[in-house]
N, C-alpha and C positions, 0 to 999 in steps of 0.2 A: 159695366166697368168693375165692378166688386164679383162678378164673377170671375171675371178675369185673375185680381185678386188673390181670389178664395185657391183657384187654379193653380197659380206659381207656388203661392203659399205651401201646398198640397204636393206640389210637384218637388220640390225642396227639400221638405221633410223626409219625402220616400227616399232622395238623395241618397240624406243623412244617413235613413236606415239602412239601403240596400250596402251602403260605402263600412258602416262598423259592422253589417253583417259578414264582407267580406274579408274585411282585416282583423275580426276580433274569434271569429267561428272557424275561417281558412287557412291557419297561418302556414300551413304547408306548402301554399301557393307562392310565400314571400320568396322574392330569389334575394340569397345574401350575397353582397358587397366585401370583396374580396382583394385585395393587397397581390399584384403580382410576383411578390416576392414574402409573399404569405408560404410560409411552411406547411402550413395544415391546408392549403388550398389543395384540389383535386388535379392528379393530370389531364391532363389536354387530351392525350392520349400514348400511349406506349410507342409508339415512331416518335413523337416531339418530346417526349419525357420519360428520364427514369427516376423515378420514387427510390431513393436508396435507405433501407432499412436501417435502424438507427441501431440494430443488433450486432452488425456487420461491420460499424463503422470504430476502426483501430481507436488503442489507449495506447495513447501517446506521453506514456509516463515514463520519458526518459530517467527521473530519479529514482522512480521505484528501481527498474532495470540495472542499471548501476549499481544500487544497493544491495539487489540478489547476486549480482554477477563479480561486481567489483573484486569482491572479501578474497575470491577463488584465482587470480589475478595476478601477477607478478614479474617481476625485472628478472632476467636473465643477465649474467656476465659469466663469457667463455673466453678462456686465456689459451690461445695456439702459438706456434709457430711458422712462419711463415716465411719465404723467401718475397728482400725485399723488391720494391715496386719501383719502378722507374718512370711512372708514367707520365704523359706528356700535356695529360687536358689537364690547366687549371683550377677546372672545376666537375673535374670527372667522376669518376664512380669509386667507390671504396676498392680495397684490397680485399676485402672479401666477396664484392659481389664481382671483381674483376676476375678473380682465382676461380670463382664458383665456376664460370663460362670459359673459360681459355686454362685454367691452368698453373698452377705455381711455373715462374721464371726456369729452365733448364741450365740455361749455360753461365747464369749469377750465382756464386754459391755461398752469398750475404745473405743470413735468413736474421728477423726480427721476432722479438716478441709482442702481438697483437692482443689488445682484448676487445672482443666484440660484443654489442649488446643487441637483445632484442626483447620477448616477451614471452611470458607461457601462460600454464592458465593446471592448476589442480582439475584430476576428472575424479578424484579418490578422496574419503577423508585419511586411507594412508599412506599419502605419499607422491602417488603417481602423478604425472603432469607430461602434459604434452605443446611443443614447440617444433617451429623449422628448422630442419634438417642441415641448412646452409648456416645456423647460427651453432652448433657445437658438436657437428662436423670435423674430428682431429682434432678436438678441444683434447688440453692437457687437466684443464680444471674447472668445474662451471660453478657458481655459485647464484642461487637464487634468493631475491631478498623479496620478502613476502608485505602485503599493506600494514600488516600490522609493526612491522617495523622490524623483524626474525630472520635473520642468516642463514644459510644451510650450506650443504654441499651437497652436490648431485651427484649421482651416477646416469650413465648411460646402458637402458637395458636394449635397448635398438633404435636402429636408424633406416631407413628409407630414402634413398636421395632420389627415387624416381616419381616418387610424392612429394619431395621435400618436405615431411614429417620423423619426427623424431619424438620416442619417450623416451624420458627420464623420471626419476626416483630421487625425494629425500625422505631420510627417517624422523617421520615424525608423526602421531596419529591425530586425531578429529577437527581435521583439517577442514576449512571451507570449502567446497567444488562445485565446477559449473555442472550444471544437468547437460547433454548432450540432446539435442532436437533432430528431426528429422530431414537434410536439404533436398529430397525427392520433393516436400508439398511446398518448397521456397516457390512463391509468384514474384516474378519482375512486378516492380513497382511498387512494393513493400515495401517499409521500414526496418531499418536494422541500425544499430548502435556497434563500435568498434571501440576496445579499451586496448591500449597497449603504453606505452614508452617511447611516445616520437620523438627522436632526437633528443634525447635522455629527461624528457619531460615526465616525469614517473605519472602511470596513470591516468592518461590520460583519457579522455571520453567525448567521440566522436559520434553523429548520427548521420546518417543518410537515408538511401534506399538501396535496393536492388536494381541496379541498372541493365544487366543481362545474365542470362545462365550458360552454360555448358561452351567457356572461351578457350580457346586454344592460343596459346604465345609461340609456338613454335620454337618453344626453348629446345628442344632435341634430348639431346644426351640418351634419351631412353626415356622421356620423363612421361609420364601419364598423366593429362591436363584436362579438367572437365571443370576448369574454374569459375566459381560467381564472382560476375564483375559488379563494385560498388561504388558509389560516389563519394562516401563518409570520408572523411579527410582519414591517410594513413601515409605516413611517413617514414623515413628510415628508424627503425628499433620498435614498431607496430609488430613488425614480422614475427611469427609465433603467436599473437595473442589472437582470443577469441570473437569473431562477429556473430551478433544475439540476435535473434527475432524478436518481438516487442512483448510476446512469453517467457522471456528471461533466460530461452533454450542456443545453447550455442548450435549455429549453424554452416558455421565456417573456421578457418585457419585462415585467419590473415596473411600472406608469402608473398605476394609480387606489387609492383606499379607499372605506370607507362610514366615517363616524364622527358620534356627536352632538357629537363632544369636539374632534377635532380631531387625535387620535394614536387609536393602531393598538386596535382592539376584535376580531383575527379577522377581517376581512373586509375582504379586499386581492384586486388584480385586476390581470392579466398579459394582457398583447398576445403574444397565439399567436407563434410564434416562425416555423409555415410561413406563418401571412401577414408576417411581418414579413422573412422572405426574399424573397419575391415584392417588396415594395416596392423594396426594399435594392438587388436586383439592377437594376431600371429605375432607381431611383435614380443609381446608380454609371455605366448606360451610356447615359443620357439627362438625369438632373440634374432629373426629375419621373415622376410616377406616371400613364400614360397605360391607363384604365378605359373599358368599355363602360358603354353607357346604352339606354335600352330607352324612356324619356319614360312610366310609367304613374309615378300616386300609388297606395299600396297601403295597404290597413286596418294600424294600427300593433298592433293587438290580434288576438289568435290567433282563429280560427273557432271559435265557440260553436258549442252543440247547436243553440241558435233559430236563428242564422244557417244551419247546418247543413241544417234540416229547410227553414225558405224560401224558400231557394234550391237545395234538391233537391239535396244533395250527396251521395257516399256515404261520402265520410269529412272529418276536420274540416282534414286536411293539404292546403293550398295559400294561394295568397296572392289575396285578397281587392282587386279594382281598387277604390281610390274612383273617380279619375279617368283620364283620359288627355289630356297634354301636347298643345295644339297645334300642330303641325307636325311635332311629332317620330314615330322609329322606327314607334312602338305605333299609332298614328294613321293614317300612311301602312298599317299591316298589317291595319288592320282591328278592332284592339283594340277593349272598350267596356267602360264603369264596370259592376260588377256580376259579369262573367267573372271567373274564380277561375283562377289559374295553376296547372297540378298536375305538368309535369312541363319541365324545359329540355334538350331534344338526347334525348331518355330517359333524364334523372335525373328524380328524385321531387323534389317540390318540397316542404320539412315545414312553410316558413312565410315570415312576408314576410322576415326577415333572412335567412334560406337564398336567396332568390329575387335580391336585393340584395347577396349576396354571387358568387353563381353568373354574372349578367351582368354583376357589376364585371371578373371573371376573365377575361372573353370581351374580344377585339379588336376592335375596329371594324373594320367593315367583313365581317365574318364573318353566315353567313346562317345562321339559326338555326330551329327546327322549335320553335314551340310547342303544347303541349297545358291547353287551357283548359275549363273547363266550364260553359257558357253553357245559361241555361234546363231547366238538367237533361239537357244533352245534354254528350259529348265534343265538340270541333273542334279539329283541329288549323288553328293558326293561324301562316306563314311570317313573317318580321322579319329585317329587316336592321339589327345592331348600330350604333351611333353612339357617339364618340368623347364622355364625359361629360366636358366645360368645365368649368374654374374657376369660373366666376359662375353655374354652377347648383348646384338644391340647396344654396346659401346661407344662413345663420339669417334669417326671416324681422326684418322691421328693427322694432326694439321701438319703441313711444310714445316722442316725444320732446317730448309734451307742453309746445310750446314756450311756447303761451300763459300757464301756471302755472308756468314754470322745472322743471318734473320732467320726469324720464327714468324710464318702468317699465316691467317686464313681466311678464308673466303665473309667477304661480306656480305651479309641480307638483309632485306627491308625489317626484320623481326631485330637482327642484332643492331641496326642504324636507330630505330626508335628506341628501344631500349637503354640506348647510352647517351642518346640526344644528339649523333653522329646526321650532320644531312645530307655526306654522301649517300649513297645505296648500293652503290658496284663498286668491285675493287678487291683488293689485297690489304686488311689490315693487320698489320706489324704488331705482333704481343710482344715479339722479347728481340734486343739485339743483343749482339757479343761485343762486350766489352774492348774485345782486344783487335776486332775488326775493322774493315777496309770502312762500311756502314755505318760504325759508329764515330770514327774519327771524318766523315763526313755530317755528322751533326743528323744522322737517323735514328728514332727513339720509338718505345713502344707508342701507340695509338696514331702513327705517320700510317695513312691509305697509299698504296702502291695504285697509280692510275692504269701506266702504261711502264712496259718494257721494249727496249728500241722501239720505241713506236707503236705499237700495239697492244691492243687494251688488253688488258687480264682478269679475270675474274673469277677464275679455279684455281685450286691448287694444283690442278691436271695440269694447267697450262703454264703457272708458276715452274713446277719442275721439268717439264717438256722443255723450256729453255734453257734453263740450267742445266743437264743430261747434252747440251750442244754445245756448250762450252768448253773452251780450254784454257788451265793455268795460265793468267797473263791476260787475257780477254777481257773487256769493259762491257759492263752492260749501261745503259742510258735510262733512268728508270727521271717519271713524273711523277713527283708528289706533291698530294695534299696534306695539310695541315690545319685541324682547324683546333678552336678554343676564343673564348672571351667575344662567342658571336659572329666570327669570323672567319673565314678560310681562306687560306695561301697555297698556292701549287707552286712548283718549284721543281728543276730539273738537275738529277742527284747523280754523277758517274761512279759507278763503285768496279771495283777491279773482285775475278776468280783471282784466288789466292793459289 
């Protein structure tokens, strides 16, 4: 029995020993106890986790940002002239963003005096600043009032309306100024802060991110669009001021929204900051923006798979000719409707605003190597650049429907969201004659033209094709719509050829 004993006793002890030899000599053995939502824990593995470096991870120092950027900052007020507005939505768009897209009124020859506001931003300590083009645009007088509370007057040393960028000039030296940043390395999903003047709120200071890059609105006119689209709240009188990267570096021009409403929903739109250097610099040492031209018309819609497949392509990337210009570059090289652009000097060419963008950049007079894919074949095809003119690529000239006092033009899904319109097809009315059959029928600007005797319309081709059949004394039977306050009324209007 006492052996027994002696045994356990014995057996115990070595336990003891063997149990603090491995906890107290091993400890590398130990596995530590870990918090799934431990920071310092290990990943799992690089498929289930990514370890994001704390090197990489943004300062989100919206006051710092402000403080460097603010100071450079300022209200715009431009005093024009304007012919007045008759317009018919309750709560429609300004006079100046309706003018900017259709027009000053023709046949009203009531003009007002307007002052518009918006925002700029100093790039110089002497003087220089830079703002949209749609804000002092045929200003008579701009005045800039700076944060520190200072007046000025401005001059206009040039303007751009196919950027909707504009520099101006006051005299005055060691001025605050924004640094200018680079928006080639802007990533979607950034951070960026927007200071301007929304709705005469001076200064104000917005954050968001980057929501997309290189947006096209289908404004027309000529305009060149490789917009950042952002979420940062911006409003009417934003326009002109600068959106910063969270480096303090401006990388945008604030210029457009989408809205049904009329104020900010998320969805705001900035003039790239390296094209709006490019202008800035010619601007300043010539006083206009002198672009290459090439004379093709190109598909406004990206290459589909049908188009794709017949026309034998092997991918859907290049720009699509409807036409080619006669006389010009493309013409003289040999161009023809159908040929697909794929690459300029050996860059890739991904679409027609890439292609539109790439030969604006180019100089006249420079000889250029193109590669196009005709018939399912490559060819490279040689061109000589040409200096692209003011009076081309002009807004084609809407109906002036002289016969019946209206002015219209065709409506698009680009121009319906932009003014919060939910038609999308149609004829809308910019301007009526006072002294007309139309107007004395209770027709005003922003009435959508449905139908004519019956028949839908939706060109101005086809607007005046009826009218061209007409005779002195004849009625037309036209359906319209009307909307405002959320609502829309159609309604059946006879108006008499005069």
């Amino acid at each position: 029995m006492k052996k027994v004993v002696w045994i356990s006793l014995a057996s115990f002890l070595l336990g003891i020993l063997l149990a603090g030899y491995v906890f107290v000599y091993l400890p590398e053995k130990k596995a530590p106890q870990r918090s799934f939502l431990d920071n310092a824990a290990a990943p799992l593995g690089s498929s289930l986790f990514a370890d994001i470096p704390q090197a990489i991870k943004p300062d989100l120092d919206f006051v710092k940002i402000s403080d460097k950027v603010g100071p450079a900052v300022f209200k715009v007020e431009c005093d024009k002239i304007e012919r007045q507005s008759t317009m018919g939505f309750p709560d429609g768009p300004s006079d100046e963003f309706w003018n900017r897209f259709f027009g000053s009124p023709q046949s009203r020859p009531q003009t007002q005096k307007v002052t518009v506001q918006g925002t700029g931003f100093f790039i110089s300590a002497d003087g220089y600043a830079i703002t949209n083009n749609h804000i002092v645009e045929n200003g008579q007088k701009i005045k800039v009032f700076t944060v520190q509370g200072d007046e000025y007057q401005a001059k206009i040393i040039g303007t751009d309306p196919r950027t909707d960028v504009a520099l101006i000039k006051i005299e005055a030296k060691n001025l605050p100024f924004a640094e200018l940043g680079d928006s080639a390395q802007v990533k979607v999903g950034e951070w960026v802060v927007a200071i301007g003047n929304p709705l005469g709120m001076e200064h104000t200071v917005t954050a968001g991110i980057v929501s997309a890059k290189g947006r096209q609105l289908g404004l027309g006119d000529g305009s060149y669009e490789d917009f950042i689209q952002t979420d940062a709240a911006i409003n009417r009188g934003n326009s002109g001021g600068p959106l910063v990267n969270m480096k303090g570096e401006v990388i945008g021009i604030n210029s457009n929204i989408l809205t049904p409403t009329g104020g900010n929903i998320g969805i705001g739109f900035a003039i790239p900051v390296d094209m709006a250097k490019k202008v800035v610099g010619q601007l300043k040492d010539k006083g206009k923006v002198v672009r290459g031209w090439l004379g093709v018309e190109v598909a406004t819609l990206p290459i589909d798979q049908d188009t794709q497949k017949l026309l034998n392509l092997k991918s859907k990337k290049g720009a699509l000719i409807n036409n080619v210009t006669q006389g010009g570059p493309a013409e003289k090289a040999g161009f023809k409707p159908y040929d697909v652009i794929v690459e300029v000097n050996g860059q890739a060419i991904e679409n027609s605003n890439d292609l539109r963008m790439k030969i604006a950049d180019i100089q006249p007079g420079t000889n250029v190597e193109f590669k196009v894919i005709r018939d399912g074949k490559e060819k490279a095809v040689p061109a000589t650049i040409a200096e692209l003119e003011e009076d081309r690529q002009k807004p084609s000239a809407m109906s002036a429907g002289k016969d019946v006092g209206l002015t219209v033009t065709a409506l698009t899904a680009n121009l319906a969201r932009r003014y919060g319109i939910r038609t999308t097809k149609g004829l809308l009315i910019t301007d009526v004659d006072g002294e007309s059959d139309a107007a004395r029928k209770g027709l005003q600007p922003g009435d959508i033209i449905l139908e004519v005797n019956r028949e839908i319309v939706t060109t101005e081709e086809q607007w005046n094709s009826l009218l061209s059949n007409k005779k002195s004394g004849e009625a037309l039977l036209l359906r319209i719509r009307r909307e405002g306050d959320g609502q829309s009324r159609d309604s059946i209007v006879t108006i008499k050829i005069p």
